[in-house]
Backbone as numpy.savetxt, mean C-alpha at the origin, in Angstrom:
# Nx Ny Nz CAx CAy CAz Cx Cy Cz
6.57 -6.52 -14.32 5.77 -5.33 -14.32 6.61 -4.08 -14.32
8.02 -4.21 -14.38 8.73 -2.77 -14.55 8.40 -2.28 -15.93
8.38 -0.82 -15.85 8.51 0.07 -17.06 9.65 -0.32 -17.81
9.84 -0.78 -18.89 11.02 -0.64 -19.71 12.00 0.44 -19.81
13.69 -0.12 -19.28 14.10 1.26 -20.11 14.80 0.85 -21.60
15.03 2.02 -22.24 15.81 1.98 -23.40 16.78 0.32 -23.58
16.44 0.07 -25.15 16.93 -1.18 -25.07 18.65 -1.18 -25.17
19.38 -2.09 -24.77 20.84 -1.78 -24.81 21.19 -2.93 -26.06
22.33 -3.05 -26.19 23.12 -4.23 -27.20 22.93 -5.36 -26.62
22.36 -6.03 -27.36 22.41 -8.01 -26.28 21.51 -8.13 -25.99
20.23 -6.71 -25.85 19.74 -7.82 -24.93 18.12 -7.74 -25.69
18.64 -7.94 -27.08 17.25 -8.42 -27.63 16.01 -7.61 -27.86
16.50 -6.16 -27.97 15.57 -5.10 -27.55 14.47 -5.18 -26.53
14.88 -5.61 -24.99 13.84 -5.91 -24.66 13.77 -5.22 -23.85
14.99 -4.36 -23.18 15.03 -3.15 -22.16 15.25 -3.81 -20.59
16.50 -3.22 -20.16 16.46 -4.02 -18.88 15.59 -3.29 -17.93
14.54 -4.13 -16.93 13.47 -3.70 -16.09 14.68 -2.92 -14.85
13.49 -2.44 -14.33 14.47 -1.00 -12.91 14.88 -1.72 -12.06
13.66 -2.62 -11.43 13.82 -3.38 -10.53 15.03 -4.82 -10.46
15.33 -5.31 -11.45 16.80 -6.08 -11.88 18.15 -5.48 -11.35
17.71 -3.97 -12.39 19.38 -3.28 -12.19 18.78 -2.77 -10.70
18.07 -2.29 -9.98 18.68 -1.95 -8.50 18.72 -3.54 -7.55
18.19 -4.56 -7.81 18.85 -5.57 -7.05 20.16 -5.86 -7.49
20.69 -5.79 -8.72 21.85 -5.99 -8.73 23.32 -5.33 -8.42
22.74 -3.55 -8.42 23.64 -2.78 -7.82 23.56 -3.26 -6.17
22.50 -3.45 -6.05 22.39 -3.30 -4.29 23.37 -4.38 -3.88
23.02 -5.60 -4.54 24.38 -6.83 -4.40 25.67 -6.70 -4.20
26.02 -5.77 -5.62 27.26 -5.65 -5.78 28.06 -3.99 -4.66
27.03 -3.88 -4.34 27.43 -2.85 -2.94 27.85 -2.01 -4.52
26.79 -1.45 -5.35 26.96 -0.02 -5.94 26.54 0.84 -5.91
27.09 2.30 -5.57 26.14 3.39 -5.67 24.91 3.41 -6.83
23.99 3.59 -6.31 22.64 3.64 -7.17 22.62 5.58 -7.89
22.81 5.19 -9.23 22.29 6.52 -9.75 21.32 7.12 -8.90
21.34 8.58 -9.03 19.95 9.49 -8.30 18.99 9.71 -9.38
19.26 9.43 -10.96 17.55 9.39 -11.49 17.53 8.06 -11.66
17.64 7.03 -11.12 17.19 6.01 -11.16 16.61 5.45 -9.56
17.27 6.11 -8.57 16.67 6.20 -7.35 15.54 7.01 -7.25
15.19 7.95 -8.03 14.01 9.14 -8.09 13.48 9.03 -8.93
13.07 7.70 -10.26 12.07 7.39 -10.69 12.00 5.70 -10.62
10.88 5.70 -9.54 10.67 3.99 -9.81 9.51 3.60 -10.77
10.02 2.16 -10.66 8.72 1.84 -11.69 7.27 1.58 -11.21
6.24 1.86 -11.94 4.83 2.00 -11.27 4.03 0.17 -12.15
3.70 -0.84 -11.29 3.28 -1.59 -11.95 1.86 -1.47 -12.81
2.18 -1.10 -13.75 0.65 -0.49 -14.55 1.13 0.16 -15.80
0.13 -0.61 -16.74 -0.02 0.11 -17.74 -1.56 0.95 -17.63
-1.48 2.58 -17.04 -2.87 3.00 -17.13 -3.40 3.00 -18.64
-4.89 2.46 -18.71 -6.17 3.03 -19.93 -5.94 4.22 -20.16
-6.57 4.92 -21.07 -6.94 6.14 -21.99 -7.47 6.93 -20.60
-7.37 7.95 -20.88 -8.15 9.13 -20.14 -8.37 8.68 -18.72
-7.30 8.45 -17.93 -6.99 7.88 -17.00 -8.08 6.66 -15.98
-8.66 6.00 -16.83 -9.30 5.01 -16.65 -8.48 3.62 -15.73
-9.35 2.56 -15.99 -8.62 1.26 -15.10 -7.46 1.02 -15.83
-6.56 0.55 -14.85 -5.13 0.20 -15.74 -5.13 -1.26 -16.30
-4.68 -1.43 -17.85 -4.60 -2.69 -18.34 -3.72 -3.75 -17.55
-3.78 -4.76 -17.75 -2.78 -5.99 -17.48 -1.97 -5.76 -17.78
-0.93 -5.59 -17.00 0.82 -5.32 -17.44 0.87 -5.91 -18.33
1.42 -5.80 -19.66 1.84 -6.75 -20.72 3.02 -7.67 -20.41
3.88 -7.68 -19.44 4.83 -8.10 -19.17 4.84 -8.54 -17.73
4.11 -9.42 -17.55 4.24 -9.75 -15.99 5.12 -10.84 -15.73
5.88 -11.49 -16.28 6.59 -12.60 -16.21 7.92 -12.25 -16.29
8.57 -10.89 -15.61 9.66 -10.64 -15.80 10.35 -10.52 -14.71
10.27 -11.59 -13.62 10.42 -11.63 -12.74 10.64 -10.52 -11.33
9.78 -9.18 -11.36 9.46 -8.92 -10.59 8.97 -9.46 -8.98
8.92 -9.32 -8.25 8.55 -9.26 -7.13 7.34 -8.68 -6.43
6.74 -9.48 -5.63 5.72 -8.83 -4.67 6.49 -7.72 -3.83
5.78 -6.31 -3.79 6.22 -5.04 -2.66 6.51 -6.01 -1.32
8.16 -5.59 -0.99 8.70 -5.99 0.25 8.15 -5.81 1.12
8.18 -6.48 2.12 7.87 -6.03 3.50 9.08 -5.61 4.23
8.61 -4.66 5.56 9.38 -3.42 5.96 8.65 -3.96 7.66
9.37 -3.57 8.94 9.00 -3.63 9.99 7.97 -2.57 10.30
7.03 -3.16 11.46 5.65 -2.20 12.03 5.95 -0.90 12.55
7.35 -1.10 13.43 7.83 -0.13 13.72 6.77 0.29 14.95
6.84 1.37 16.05 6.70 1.28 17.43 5.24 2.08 17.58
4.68 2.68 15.97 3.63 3.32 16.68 2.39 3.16 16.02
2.40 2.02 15.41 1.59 1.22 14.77 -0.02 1.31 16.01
-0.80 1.64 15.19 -2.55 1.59 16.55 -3.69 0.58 16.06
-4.49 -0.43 16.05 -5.47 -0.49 15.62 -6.60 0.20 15.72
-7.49 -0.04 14.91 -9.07 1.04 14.93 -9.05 2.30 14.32
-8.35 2.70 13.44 -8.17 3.71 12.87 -9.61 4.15 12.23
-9.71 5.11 12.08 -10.96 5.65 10.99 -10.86 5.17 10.03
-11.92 4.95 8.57 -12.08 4.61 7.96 -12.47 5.94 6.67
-10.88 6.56 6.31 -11.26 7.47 5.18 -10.41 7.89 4.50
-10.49 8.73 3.48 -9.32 8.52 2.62 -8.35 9.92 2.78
-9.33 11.13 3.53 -8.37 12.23 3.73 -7.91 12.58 5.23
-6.56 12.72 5.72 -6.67 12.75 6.89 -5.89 14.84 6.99
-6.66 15.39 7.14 -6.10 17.02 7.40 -6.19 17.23 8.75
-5.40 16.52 9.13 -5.39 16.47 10.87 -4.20 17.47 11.59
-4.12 18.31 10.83 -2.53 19.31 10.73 -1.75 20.10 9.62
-1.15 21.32 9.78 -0.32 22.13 8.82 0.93 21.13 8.20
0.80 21.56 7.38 2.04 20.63 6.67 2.17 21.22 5.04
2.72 20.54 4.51 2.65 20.49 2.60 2.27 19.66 2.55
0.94 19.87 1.58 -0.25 18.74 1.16 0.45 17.78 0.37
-0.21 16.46 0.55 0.22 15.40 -0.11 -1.02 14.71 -0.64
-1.29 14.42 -1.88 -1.97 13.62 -2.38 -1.02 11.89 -3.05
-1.56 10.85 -2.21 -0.55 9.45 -3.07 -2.00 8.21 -3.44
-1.28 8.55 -4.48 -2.77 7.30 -5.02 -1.97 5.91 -6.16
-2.86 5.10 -6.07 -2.42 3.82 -6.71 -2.89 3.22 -7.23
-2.11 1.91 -7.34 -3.30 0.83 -8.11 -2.81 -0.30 -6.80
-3.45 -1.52 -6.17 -2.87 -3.12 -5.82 -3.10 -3.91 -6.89
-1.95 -4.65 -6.93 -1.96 -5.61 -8.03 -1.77 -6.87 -7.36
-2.37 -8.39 -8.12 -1.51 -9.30 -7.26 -0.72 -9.92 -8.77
-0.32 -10.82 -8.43 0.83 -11.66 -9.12 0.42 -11.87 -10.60
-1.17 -11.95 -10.87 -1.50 -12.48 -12.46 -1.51 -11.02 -13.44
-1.19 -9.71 -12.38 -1.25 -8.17 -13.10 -2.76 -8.01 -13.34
-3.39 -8.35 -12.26 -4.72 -7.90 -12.55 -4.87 -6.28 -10.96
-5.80 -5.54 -11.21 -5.89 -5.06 -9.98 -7.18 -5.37 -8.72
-6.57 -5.34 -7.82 -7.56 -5.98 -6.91 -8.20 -5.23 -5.53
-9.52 -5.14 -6.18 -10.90 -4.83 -5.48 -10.99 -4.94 -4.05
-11.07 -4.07 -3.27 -11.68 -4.05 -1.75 -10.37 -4.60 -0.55
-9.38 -4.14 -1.11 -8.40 -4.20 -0.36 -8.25 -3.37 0.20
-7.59 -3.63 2.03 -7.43 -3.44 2.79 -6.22 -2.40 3.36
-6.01 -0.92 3.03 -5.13 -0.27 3.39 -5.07 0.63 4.19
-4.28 0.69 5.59 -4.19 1.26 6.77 -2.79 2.15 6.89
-3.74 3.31 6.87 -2.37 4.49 7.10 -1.67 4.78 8.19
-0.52 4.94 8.37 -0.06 5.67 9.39 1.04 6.70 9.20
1.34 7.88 10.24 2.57 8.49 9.72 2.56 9.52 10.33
3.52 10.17 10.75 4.10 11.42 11.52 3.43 12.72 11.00
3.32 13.39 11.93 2.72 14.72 11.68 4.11 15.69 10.88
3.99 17.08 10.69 4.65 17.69 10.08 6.06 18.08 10.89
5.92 17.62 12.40 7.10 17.73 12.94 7.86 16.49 13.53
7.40 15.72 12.72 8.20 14.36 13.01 7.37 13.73 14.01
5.85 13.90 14.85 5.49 13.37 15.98 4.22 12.63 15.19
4.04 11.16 16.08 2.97 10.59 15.83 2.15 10.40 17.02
0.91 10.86 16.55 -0.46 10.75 17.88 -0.13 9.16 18.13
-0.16 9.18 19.51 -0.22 7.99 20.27 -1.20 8.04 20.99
-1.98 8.63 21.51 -3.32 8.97 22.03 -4.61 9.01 21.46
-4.52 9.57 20.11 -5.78 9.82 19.31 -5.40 8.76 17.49
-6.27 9.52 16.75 -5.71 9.35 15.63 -5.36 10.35 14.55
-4.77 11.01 14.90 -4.41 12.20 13.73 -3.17 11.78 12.93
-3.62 12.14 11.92 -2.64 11.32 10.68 -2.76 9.32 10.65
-4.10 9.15 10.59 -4.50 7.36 10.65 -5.34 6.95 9.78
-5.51 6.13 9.25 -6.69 6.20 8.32 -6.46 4.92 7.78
-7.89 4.21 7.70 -8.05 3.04 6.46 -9.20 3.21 5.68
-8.58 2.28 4.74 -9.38 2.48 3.20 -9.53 1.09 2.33
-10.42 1.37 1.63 -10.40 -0.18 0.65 -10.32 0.38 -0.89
-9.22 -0.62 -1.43 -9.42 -0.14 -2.99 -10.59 -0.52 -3.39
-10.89 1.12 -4.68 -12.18 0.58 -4.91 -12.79 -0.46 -6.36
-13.02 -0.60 -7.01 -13.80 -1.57 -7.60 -12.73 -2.18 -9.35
-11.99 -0.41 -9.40 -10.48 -0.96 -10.35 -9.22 -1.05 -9.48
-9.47 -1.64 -8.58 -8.12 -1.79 -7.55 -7.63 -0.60 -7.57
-7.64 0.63 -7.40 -7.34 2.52 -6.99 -7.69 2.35 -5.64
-6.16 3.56 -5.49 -6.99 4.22 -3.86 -6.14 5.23 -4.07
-6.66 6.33 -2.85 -6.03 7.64 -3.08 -6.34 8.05 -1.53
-4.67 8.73 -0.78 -5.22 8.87 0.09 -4.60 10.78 0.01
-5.29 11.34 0.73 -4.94 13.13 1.21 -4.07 13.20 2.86
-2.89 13.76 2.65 -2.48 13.50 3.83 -1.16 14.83 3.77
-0.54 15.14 4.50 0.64 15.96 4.06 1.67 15.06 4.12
3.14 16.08 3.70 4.15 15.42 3.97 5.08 15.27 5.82
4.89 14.01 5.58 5.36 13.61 7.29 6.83 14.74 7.27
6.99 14.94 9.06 7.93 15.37 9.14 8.95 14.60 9.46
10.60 14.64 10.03 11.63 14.06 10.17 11.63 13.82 11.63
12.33 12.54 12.23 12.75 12.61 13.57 13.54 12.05 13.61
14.57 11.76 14.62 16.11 11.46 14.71 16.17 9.54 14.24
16.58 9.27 13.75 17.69 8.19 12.90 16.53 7.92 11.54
15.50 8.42 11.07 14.66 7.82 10.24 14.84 8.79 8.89
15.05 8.60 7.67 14.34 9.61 6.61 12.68 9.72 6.94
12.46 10.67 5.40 11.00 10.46 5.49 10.03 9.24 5.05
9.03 9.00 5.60 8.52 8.00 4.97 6.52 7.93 6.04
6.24 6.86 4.87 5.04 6.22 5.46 4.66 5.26 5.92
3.98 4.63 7.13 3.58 3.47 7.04 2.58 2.49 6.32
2.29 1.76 6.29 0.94 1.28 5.70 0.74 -0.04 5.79
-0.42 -0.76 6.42 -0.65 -2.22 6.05 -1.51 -2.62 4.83
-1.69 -3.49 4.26 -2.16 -3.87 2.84 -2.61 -5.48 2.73
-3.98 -5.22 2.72 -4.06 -6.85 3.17 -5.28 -6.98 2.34
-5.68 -8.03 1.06 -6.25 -8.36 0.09 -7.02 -9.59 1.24
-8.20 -9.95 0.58 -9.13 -10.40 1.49 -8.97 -11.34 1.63
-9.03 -12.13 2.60 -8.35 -13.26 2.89 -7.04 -13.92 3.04
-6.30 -12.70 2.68 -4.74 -13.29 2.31 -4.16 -12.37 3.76
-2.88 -12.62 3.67 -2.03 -11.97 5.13 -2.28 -10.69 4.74
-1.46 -9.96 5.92 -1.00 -8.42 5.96 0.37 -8.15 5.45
0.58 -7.41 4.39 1.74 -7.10 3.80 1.92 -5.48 4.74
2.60 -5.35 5.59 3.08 -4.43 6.57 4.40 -3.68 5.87
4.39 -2.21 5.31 5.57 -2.00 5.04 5.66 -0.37 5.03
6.44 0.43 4.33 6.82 1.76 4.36 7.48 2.59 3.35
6.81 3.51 2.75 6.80 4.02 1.48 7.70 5.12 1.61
8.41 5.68 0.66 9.52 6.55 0.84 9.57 7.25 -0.23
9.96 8.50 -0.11 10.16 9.83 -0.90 11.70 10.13 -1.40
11.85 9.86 -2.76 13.06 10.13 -3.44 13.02 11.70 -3.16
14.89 11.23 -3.72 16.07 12.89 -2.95 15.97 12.98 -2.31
15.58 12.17 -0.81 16.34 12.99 0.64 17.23 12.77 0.91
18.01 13.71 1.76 19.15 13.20 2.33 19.66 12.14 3.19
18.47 12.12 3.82 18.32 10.87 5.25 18.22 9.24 4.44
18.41 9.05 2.98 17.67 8.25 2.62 19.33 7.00 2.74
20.28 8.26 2.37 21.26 7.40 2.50 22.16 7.00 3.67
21.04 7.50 4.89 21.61 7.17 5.78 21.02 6.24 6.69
19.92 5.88 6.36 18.64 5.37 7.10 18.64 3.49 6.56
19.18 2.85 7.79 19.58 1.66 7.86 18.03 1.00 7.22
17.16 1.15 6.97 16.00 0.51 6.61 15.31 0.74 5.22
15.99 2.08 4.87 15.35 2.60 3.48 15.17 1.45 2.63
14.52 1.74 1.16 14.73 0.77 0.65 14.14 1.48 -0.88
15.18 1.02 -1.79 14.41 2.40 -2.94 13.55 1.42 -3.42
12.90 0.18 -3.65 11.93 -0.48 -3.90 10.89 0.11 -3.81
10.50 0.54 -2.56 9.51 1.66 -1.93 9.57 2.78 -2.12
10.40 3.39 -3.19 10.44 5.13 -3.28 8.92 5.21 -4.33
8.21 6.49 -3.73 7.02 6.93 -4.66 7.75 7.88 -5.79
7.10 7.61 -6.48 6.45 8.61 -7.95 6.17 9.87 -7.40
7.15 10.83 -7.04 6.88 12.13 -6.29 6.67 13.71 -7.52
5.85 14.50 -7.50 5.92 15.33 -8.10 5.58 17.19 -7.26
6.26 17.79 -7.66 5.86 19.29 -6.44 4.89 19.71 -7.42
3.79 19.98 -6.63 2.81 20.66 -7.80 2.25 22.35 -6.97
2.88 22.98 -7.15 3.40 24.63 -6.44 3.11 24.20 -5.17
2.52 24.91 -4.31 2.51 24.47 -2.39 2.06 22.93 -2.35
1.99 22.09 -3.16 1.88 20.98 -2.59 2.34 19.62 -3.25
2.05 18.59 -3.11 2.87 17.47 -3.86 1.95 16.12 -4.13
2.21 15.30 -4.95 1.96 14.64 -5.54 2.50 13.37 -5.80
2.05 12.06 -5.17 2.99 10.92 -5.36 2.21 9.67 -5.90
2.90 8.80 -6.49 2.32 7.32 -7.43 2.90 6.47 -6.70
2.36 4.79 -5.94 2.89 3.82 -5.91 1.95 2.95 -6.12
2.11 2.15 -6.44 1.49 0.76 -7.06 1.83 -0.46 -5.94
1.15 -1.23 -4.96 1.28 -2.47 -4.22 1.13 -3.78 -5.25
2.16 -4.54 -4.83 2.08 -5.92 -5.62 2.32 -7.06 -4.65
0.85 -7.63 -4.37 0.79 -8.70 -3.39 0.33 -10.03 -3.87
1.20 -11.20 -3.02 1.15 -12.25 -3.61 0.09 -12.67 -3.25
-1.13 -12.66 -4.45 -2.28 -12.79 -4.17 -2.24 -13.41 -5.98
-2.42 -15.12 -5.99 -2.73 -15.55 -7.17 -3.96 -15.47 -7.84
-4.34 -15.60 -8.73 -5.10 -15.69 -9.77 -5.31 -14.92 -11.07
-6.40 -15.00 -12.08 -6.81 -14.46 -13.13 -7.07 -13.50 -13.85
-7.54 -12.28 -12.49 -8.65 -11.40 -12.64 -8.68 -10.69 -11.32
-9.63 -9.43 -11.61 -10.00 -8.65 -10.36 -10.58 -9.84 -9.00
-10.55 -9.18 -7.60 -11.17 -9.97 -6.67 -12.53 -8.99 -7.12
-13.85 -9.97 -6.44 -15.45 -9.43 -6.13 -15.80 -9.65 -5.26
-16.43 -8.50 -4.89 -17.23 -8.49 -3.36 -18.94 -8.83 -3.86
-19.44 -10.16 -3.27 -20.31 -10.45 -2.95 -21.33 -10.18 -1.44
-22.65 -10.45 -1.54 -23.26 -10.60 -0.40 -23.77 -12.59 -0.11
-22.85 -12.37 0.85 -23.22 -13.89 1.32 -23.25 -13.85 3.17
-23.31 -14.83 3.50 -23.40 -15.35 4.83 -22.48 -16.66 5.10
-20.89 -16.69 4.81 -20.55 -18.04 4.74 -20.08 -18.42 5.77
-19.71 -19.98 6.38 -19.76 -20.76 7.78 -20.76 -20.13 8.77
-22.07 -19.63 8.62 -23.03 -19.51 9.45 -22.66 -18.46 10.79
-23.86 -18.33 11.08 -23.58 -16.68 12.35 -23.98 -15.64 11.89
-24.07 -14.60 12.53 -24.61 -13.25 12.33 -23.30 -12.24 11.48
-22.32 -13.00 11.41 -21.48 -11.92 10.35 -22.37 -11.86 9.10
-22.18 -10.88 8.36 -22.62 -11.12 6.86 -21.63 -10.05 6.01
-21.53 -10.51 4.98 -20.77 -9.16 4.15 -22.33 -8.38 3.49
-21.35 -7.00 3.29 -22.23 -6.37 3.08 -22.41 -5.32 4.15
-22.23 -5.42 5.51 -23.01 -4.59 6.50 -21.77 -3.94 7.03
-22.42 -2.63 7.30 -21.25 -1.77 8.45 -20.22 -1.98 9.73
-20.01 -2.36 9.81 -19.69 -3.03 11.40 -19.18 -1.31 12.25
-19.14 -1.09 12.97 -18.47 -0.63 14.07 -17.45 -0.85 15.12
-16.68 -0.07 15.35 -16.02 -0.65 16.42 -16.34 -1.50 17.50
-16.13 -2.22 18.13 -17.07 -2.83 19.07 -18.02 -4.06 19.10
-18.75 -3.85 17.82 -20.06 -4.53 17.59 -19.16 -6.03 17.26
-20.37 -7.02 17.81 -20.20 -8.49 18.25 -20.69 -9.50 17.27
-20.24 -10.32 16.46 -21.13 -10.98 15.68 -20.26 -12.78 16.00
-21.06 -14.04 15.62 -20.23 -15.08 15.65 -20.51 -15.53 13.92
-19.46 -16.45 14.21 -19.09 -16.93 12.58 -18.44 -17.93 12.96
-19.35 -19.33 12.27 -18.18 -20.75 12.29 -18.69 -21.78 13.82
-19.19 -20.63 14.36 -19.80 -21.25 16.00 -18.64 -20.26 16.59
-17.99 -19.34 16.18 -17.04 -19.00 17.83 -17.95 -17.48 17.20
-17.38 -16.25 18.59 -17.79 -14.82 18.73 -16.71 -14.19 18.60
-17.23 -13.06 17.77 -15.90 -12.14 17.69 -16.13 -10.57 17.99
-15.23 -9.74 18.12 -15.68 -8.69 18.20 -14.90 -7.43 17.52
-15.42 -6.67 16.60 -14.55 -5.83 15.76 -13.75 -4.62 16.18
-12.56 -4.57 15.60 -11.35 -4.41 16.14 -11.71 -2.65 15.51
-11.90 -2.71 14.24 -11.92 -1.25 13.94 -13.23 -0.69 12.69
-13.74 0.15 12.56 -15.02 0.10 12.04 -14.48 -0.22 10.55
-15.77 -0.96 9.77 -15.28 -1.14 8.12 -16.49 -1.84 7.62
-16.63 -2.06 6.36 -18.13 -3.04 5.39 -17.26 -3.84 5.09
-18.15 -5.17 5.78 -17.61 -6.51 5.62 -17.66 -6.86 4.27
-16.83 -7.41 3.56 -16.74 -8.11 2.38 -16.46 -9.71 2.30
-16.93 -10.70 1.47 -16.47 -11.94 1.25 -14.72 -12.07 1.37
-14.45 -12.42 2.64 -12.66 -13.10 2.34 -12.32 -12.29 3.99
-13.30 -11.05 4.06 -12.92 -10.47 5.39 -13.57 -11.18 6.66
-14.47 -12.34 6.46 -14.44 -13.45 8.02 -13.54 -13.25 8.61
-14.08 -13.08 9.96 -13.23 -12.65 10.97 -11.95 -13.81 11.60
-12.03 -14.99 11.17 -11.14 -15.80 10.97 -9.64 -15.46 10.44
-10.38 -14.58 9.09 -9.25 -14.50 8.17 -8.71 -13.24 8.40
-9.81 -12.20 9.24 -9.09 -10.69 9.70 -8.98 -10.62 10.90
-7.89 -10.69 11.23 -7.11 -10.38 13.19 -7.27 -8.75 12.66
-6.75 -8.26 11.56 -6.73 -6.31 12.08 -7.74 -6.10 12.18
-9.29 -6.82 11.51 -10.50 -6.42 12.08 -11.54 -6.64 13.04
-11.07 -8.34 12.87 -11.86 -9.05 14.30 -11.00 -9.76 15.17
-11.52 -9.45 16.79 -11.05 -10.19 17.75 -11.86 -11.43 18.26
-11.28 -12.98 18.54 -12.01 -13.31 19.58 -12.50 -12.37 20.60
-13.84 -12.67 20.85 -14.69 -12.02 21.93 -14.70 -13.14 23.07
């Protein structure tokens, strides 16, 4: 799913993918160019008039599912459920995407939980300012409104986020902003994770694309069913709090969200607890 670059001698005009040459500099302990660190590749070929994005034409080029990255210390459950969080002064940030899983299709009603430092490097540990979850919607897109986090001592800048397709695990990781300085100093960075950043006058603008190992054909669909029996159902609101059983055991929801087929509380610990 990398963007092609320019084809070289040898290699068949086929263009070596981004993601190749930075695992292989990273191997060989080489400095990584800075426009090749400050443009990554976005898995997507977008449609016309910025519509759903086609099937990568090239998904078999051995790419990788988006790494995972540690939770790191200020990780909360129960976050709100929305896509803009203006919970503070900062420089506006708009970052929107596509999830993809492994067959380059994009995938529907996935599960993404924000987190991230206010404009002076501090994260609410008390409330939720700067928190937020969201589900991609129906062409695997999401878009969230947030500013740019500020800095605090040993970290560049960056975001958190969990990403969890229905039924499948939590891909837990942390998104990062090409050209900083901190980037080359920050034992965790990882330019895999650098966004698609653009300044658009007082505010900014970023692209990343999630690729989770989530097999099959085609988009996921959210149905209305009732499956292994109980008062869960997809389809309905839940709330924080509110109690339903499924399977014969009780559970109780961890953070408010509309249940979908694959989100049984079996299969979601970030949303349901044994009760």
């Amino acid at each position: 799913m990398d963007v092609p670059t320019e084809a070289t001698p040898g290699d068949g005009g086929r263009g070596l993918g981004r993601r190749p040459v930075l695992r292989a500099a990273l191997a060989a302990g080489v400095a990584l160019p800075v426009a090749l660190m400050g443009v990554p590749a976005l898995a997507r070929t977008v449609g016309e008039a910025g519509g759903a994005p086609e099937p990568t034409p090239r998904c078999d080029d051995g790419d990788d599912p988006t790494p995972p990255q540690m939770e790191g210390p200020y990780f909360k459950p129960n976050s709100p459920r929305r896509t803009a969080m203006p919970d503070g002064p900062g420089t506006r940030l708009t970052v929107s995407g596509y999830v993809f899983g492994l067959a380059c299709q994009p995938l529907a009603g996935v599960l993404l939980d924000f987190w991230q430092a206010d404009a002076n490097g501090v994260y609410d540990n008390t409330g939720f300012r700067f928190r937020g979850h969201q589900f991609t919607d129906a062409r695997g897109a999401f878009t969230l409104s947030t500013i740019v986090p500020g800095l605090y001592p040993g970290r560049t800048r960056h975001l958190h986020v969990k990403v969890q397709a229905p039924g499948r695990p939590v891909l837990t990781t942390q998104l990062y902003f090409p050209n900083e300085p901190r980037n080359n100093t920050d034992a965790l960075f990882d330019p895999r994770l650098l966004m698609t950043v653009q300044d658009s006058g007082t505010s900014r603008t970023a692209a990343f694309d999630f690729v989770l190992a989530v097999p099959g054909t085609g988009p996921t669909t959210t149905t209305t069913s009732r499956p292994g029996g109980g008062t869960w159902a997809a389809g309905v609101d839940y709330a924080a709090g509110a109690r339903v059983t499924h399977g014969g055991a009780a559970y109780a929801c961890r953070q408010a969200h509309r249940a979908q087929v694959g989100w049984e509380p079996p299969n979601a610990p970030a949303l349901w607890s044994a009760a």
